[in-house]
MIDOFI-56472 format. One line per 10 residues: number of its first residue (from 0); their letters; for each residue x, y, z of C-alpha. Coordinates in pm, 1 decimal. Example, Ala and Ser with C-alpha at 12.3 -4.5 7.8 and 13.67 -1.06 7.14 Angstrom:
<recs>
0> as> 1230.0,-450.0,780.0  1367.0,-106.0,714.0
</recs>
This chain:
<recs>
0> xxxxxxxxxx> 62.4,1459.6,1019.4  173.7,1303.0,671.8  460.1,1214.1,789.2  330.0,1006.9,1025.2  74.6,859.5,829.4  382.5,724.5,539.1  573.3,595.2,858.5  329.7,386.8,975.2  221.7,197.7,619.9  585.4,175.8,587.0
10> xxxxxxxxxx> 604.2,-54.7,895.6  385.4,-339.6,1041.5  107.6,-467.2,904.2  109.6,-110.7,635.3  346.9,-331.6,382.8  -9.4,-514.5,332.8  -156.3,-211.9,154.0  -110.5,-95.4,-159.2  -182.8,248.7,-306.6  -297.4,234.5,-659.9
20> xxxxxxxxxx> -428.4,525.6,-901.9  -629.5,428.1,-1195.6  -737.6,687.5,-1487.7  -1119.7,685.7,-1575.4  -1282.9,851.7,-1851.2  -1609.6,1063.3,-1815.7  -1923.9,978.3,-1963.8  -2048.3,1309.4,-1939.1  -1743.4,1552.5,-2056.7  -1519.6,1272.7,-2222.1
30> xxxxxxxxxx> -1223.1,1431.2,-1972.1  -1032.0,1197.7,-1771.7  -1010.4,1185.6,-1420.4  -804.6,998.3,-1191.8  -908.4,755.0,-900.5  -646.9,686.2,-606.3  -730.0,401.9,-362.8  -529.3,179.8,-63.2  -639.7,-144.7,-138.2  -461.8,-472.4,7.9
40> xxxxxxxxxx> -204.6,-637.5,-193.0  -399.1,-978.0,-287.5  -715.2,-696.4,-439.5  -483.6,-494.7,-686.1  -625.1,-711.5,-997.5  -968.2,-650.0,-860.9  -924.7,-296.0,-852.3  -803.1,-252.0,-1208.1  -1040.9,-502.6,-1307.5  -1380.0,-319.0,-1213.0
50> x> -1499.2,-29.6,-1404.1
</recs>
């Protein structure tokens, strides 16, 4: 089922997504954990902009 899932963002209207990862640090422990998101390509800046 992956497969099929990376075929179909690689074609059509899938080039208009993104995937983007973004490290965020813990209040609580101090550890740091990582956040994955698809976002659309013109909301990258807003992504990594927001805390």
């Amino acid at each position: 089922m992956a497969k099929k899932v990376v075929a179909t963002l690689k074609t059509g209207s899938g080039k208009n997504f993104t995937k983007v990862i973004k490290m965020v640090k813990s209040e609580k422990t101090g550890a740091y954990a990582f956040k994955s998101e698809i976002v659309p390509n013109d909301q990258i800046k807003d992504f990594f902009a927001k805390k």
